[in-house]
MIDOSE-1310 file (N, C-alpha, C; in nm, 2 decimals, decimal comma, always signed):
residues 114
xxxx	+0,86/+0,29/+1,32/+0,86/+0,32/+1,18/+1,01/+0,32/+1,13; +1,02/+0,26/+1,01/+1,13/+0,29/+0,93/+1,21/+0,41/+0,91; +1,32/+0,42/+0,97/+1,38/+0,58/+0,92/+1,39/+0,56/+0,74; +1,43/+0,47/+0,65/+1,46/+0,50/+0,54/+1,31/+0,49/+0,49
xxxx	+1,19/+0,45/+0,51/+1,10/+0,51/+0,46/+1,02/+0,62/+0,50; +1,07/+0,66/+0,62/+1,06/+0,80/+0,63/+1,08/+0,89/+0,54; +1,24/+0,90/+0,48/+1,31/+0,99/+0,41/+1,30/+0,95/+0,28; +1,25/+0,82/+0,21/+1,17/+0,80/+0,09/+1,09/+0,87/+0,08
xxxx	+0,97/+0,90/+0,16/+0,87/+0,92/+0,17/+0,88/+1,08/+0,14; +0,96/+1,19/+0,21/+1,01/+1,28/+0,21/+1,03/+1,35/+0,12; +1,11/+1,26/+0,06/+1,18/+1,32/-0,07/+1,08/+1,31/-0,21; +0,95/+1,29/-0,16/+0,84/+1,28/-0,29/+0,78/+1,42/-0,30
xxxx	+0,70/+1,46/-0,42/+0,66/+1,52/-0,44/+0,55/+1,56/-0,34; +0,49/+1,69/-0,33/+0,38/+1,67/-0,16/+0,28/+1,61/-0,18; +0,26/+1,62/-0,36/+0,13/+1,53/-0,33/+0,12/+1,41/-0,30; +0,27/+1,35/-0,41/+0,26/+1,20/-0,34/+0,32/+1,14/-0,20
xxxx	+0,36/+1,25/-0,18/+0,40/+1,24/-0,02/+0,29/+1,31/+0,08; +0,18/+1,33/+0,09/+0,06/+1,33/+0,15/+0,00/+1,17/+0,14; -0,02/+1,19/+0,01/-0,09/+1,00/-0,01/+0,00/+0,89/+0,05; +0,13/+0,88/+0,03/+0,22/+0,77/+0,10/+0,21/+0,80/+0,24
xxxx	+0,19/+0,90/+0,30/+0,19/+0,94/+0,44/+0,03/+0,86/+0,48; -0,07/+0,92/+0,44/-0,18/+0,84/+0,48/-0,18/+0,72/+0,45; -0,14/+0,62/+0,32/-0,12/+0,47/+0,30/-0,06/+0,42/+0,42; +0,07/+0,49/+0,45/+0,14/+0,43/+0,56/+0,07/+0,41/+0,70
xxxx	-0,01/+0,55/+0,71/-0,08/+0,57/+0,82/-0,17/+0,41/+0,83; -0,25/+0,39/+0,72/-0,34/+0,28/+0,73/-0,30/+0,18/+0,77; -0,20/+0,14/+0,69/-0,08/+0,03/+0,68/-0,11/-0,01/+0,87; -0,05/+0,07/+0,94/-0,01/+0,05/+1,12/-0,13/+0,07/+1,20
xxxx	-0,20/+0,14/+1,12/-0,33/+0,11/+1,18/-0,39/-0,02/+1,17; -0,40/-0,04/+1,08/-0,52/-0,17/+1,04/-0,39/-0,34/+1,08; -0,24/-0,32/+1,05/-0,20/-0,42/+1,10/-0,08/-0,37/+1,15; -0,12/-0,35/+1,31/-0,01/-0,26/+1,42/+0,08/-0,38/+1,44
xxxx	+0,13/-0,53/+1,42/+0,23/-0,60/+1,43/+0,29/-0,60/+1,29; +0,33/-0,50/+1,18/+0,38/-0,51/+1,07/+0,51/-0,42/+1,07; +0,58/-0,51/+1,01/+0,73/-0,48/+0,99/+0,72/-0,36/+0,83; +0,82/-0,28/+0,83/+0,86/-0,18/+0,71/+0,98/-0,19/+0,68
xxxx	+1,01/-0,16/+0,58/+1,14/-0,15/+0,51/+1,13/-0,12/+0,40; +1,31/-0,05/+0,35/+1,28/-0,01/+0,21/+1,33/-0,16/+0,15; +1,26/-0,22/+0,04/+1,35/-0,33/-0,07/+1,31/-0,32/-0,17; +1,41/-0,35/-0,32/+1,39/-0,26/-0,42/+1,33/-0,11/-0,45
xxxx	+1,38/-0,04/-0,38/+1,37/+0,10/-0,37/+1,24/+0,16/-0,32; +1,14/+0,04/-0,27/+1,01/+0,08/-0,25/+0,93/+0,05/-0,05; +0,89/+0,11/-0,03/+0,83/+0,08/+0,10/+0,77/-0,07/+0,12; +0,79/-0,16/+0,16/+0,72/-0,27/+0,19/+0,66/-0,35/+0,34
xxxx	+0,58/-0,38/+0,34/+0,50/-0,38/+0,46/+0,52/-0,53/+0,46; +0,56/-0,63/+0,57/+0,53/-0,76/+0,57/+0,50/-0,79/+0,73; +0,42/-0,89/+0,75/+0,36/-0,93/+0,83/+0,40/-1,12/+0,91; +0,42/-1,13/+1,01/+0,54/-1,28/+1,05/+0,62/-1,33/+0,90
xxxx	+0,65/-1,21/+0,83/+0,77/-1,27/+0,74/+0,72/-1,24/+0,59; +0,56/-1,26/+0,61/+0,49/-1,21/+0,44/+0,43/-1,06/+0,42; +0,49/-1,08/+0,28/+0,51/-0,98/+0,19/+0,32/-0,91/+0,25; +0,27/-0,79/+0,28/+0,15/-0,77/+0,33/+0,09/-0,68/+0,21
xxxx	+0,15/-0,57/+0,18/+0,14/-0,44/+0,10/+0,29/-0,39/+0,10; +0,24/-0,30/-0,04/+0,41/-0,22/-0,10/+0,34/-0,10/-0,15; +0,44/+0,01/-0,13/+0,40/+0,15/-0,19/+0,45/+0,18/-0,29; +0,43/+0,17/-0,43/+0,47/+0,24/-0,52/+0,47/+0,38/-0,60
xxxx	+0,59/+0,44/-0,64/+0,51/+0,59/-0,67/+0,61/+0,59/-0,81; +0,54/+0,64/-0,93/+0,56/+0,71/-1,05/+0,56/+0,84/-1,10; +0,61/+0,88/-1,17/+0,58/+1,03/-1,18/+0,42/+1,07/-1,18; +0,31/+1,00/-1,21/+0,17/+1,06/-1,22/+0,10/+1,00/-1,17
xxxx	+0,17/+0,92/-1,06/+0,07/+0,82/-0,96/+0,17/+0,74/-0,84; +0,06/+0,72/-0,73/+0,06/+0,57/-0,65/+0,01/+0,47/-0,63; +0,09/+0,40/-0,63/+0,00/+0,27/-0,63/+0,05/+0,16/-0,54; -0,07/+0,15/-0,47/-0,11/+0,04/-0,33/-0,13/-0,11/-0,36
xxxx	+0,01/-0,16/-0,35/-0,02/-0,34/-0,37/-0,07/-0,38/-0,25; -0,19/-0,50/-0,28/-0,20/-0,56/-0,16/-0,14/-0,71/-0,21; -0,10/-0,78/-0,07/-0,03/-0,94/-0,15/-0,16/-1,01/-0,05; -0,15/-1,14/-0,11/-0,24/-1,27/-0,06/-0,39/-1,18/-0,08
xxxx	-0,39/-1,12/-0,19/-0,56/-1,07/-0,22/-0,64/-1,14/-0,29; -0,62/-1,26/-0,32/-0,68/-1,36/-0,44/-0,82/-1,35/-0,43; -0,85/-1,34/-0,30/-1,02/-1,36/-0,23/-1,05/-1,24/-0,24; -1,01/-1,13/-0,31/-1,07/-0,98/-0,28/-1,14/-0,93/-0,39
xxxx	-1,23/-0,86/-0,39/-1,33/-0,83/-0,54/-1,23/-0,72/-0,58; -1,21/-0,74/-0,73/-1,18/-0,62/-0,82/-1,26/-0,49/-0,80; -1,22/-0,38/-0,83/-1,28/-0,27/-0,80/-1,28/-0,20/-0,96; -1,37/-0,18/-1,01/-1,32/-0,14/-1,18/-1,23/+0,01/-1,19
xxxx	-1,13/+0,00/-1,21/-1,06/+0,14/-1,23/-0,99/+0,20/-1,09; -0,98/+0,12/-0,98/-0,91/+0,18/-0,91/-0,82/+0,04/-0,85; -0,86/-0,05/-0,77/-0,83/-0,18/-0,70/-0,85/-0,29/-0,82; -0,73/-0,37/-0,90/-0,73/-0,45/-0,99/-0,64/-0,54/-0,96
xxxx	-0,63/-0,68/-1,03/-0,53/-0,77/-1,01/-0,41/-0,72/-1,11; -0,27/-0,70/-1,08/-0,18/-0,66/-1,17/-0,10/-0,77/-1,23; +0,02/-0,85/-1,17/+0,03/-0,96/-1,22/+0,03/-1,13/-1,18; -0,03/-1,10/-1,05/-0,07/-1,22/-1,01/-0,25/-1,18/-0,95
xxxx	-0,32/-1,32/-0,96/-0,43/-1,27/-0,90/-0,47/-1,22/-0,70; -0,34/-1,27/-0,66/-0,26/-1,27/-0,55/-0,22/-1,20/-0,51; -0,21/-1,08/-0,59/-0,18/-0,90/-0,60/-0,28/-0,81/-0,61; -0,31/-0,77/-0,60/-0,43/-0,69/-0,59/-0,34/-0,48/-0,57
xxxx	-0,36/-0,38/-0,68/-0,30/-0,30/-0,69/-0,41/-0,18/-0,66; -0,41/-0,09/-0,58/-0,48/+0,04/-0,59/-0,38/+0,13/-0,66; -0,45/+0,21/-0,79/-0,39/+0,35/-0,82/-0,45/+0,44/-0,85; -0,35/+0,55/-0,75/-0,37/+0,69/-0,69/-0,32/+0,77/-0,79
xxxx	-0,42/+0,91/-0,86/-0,33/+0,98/-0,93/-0,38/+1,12/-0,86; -0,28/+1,28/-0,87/-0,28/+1,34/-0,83/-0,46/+1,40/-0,85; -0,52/+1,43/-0,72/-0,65/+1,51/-0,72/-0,75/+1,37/-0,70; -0,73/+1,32/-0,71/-0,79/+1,20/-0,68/-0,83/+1,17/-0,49
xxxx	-0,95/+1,17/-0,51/-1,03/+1,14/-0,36/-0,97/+0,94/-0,35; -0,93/+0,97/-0,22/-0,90/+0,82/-0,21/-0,95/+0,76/-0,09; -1,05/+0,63/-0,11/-1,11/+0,64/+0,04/-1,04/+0,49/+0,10; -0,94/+0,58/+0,21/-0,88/+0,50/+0,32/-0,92/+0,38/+0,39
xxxx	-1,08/+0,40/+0,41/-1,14/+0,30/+0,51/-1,14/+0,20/+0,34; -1,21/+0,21/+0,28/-1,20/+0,05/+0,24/-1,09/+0,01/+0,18; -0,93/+0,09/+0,18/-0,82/+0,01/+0,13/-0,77/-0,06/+0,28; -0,82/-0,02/+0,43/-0,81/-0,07/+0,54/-0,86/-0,13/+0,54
xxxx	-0,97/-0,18/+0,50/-1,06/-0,28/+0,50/-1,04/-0,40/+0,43; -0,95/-0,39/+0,26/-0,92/-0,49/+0,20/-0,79/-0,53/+0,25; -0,72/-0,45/+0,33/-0,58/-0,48/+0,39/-0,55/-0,59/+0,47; -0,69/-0,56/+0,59/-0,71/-0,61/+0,71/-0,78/-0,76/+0,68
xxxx	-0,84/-0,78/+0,53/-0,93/-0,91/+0,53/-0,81/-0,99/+0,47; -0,71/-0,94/+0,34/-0,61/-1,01/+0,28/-0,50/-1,05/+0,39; -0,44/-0,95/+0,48/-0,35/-1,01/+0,58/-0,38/-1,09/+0,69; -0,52/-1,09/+0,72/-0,57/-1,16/+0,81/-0,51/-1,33/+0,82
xx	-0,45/-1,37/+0,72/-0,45/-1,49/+0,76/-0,26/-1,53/+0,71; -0,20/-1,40/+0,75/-0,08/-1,40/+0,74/-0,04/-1,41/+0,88
């Protein structure tokens, strides 16, 4: 694991640093050959060289890009295409139940062929 997204991660508020701690958790679980790093100020996950997922955090949310999602069903209000259909974005807002297994599940079918 990345030491600077370690101390990203750290430096968040606990709630969104609970949630980034489990995203990341999923992230190594579901694709254990993925590289981390911080670029433009954000956590990014890439897989033999492609962009896989990115962690974003705002003051009243997180939000989970997945890349190469084009083939993935929208989810109304949580999992949506943001600005490519190729993106595919979950967001997390504080109190919010968030269920891991199927952002692992859409993680593991979009990177599959990275």
């Amino acid at each position: 694991m990345n030491q600077e997204v370690t101390e990203y991660i750290q430096k968040l508020p606990q709630w969104q640093s609970a949630i980034c701690e489990n995203l990341r958790k999923v992230v190594y679980e579901t694709v254990p050959e993925i590289a981390e790093r911080i670029q433009y100020g954000k956590p990014h996950y890439l897989k033999n060289g492609h962009y896989a997922a990115v962690i974003s955090v705002a003051k009243d949310k997180v939000s989970f890009s997945i890349f190469n999602a084009g083939k993935l069903e929208d989810i109304k209000g949580f999992f949506t295409s943001t600005t490519s259909p190729e993106r595919k974005t979950a967001t997390i807002k504080n109190g919010q139940e968030v269920d891991y297994d199927l952002l692992a599940k859409l993680l593991s079918q979009a990177s599959g062929g990275l």
